[in-house]
N, C-alpha and C positions, 0 to 999 in steps of 0.2 A: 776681367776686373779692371784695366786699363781704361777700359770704354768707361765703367761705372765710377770712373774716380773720376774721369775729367766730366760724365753728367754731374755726379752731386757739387762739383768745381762751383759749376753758377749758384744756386741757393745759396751755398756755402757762404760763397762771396758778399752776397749781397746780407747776407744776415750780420758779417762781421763787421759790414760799414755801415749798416742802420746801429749796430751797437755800436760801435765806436763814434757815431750823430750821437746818440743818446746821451753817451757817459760825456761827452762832452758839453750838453745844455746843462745834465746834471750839475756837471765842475761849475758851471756857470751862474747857477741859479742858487747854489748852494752858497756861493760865495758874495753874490747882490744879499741874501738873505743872514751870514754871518752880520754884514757890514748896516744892516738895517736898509737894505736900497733896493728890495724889493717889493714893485708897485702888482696891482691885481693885474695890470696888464702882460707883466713880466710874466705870471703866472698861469696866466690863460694861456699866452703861448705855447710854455711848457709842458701845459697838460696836452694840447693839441700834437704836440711834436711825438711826447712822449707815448699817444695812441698809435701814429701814424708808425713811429719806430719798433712798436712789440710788435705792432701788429704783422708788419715786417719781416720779424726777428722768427714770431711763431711760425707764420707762412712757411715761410722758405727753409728751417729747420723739420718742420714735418715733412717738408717733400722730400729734401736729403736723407731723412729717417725712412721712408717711406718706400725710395729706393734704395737705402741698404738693407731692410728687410726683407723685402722681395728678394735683390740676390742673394741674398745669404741663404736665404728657404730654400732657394733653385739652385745654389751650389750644393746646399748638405742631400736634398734629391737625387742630384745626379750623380752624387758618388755611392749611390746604393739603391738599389732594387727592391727595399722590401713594400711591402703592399701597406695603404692608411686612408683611411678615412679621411676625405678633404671636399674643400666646396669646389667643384671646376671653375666654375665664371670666377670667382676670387683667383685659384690657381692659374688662369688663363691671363689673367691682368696684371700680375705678379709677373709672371713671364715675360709677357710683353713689354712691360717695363724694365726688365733689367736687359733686355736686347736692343732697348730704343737707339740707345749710340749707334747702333748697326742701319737706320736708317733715319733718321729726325733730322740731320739736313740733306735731304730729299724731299721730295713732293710725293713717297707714296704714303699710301694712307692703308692701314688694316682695321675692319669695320668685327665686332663679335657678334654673335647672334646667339644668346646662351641665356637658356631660363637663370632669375635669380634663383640664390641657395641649392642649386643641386648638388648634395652631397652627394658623393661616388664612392666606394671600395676599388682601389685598383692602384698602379706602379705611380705616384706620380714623378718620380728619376727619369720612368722608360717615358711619358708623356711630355716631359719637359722633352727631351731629345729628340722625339718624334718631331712636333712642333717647333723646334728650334731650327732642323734639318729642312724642314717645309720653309718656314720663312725663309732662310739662310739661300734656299734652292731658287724661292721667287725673285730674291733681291739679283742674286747674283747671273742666274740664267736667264730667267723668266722674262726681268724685266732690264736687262742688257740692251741698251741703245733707247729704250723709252724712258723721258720724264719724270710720266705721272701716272704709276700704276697703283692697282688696286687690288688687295687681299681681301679675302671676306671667309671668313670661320666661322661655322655654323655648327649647333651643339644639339643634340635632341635624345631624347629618352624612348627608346621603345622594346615594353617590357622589362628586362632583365639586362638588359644590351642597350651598349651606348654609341651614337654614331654621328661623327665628325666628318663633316663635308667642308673639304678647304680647296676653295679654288683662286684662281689669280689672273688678273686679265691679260696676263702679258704675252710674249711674241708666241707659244707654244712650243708642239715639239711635230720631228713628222713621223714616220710611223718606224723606219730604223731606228732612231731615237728611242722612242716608246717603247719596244721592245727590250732595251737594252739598258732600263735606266735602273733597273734594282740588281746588275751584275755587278760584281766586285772588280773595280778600280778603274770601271767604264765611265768616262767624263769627256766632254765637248771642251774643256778647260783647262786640259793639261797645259799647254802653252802659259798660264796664268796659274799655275799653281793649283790646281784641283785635283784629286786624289781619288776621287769616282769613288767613294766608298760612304758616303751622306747619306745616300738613298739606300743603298744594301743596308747599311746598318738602320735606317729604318723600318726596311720590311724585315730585318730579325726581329725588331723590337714589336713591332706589331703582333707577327704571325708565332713569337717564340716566347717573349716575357709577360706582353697581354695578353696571351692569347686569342688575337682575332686575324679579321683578315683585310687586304688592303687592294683598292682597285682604282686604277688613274686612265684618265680620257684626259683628250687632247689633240688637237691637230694646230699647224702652222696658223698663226697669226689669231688665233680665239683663244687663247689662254690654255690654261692646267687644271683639272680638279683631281683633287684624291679624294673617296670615298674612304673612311677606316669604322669598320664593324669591332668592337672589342666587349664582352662580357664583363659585367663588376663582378668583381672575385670575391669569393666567399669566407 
């Protein structure tokens, strides 16, 4: 929530100094216009100013809106489990913005690949966590020592079953690693604070709350993919 106060910071900001521009030509104009000493030019100005300034004001007010909706959806998600009806590409975007502080000054980039309007039945709390633990996994391991990496989350429908292919192009992993990365409290990070429990906790979430299953390739220097099969729940 720290991260989302100081994103909505900028909008915020700039909305309360186009209003405070505003209310200012207002006092201005209002008062040429008491005293009889408002010309059409005075006028035209003001109208000019006063588009430039809501315009502004709406802007930057609906992205702050925009992004406390989002998180506030992904916060009341992840403190519960129960199963709803939701569009994924909307829930995908919603997520990915209330996590942006976790990467936006950086140069990587996360691309989605998700039909419009797929409604889904299924957890989106466990979905949000899965996805959050993936990115959270690419930023901080994946793409350790590189620039400018690259996320790509891909969404598809087939039959009954939904399957999410998320890979990353970063350093990889090698094959002890691999082995090892959905064990409880196994982390290449300790030294830095990691807790090796990300990844466990999202193949409980997969294989136990969605019901499905979870499969990751990978070797040194080609990046990460997880394949996740999950069933819409009935």
């Amino acid at each position: 929530m720290a991260g989302v106060a100081h994103e909505a910071n900028t909008p915020i900001g700039v909305a309360v100094t186009a209003a405070s521009f505003l209310h200012d030509k207002t006092q201005v104009l209002a008062e040429n216009y008491s005293l009889n000493e408002m010309s059409q030019a005075d006028f035209e100005k003001y109208i000019q100013a006063a588009e430039e300034s809501s315009g502004l004001i709406l802007s930057n007010l609906l992205r702050a809106a925009d992004l406390i909706r989002s998180s506030k959806q992904v916060a009341v998600d992840q403190s519960a489990e129960e199963k709803r009806v939701f569009d994924l590409r909307q829930y995908i975007d919603e997520l990915l913005l209330s996590i942006r502080p976790k990467y936006k000054n950086t140069k990587h980039t996360i691309q989605v690949d998700c039909p419009e309007r797929m409604r889904i039945k299924s957890c989106p709390g466990a979905f949000a966590q899965i996805l959050t633990n993936l990115v959270m996994n690419s930023l901080i391991h994946g793409f350790d020592g590189i620039e400018t990496g690259r996320i790509v989350i891909e969404i598809s429908r087939h039959d009954q079953e939904i399957r999410m292919r998320y890979s990353d192009d970063g350093k990889g992993m090698d094959d002890d690693t691999l082995k090892k990365i959905y064990e409880p409290f196994f982390t290449t990070k300790r030294s830095h604070g990691g807790t090796g429990l990300g990844m466990h906790l999202v193949y409980n979430l997969v294989t136990q709350t969605i019901g499905g299953v979870i499969e990751c390739s990978s070797s040194p220097g080609k990046g990460t993919t997880f394949t996740i099969n999950f069933p819409q729940l009935s």
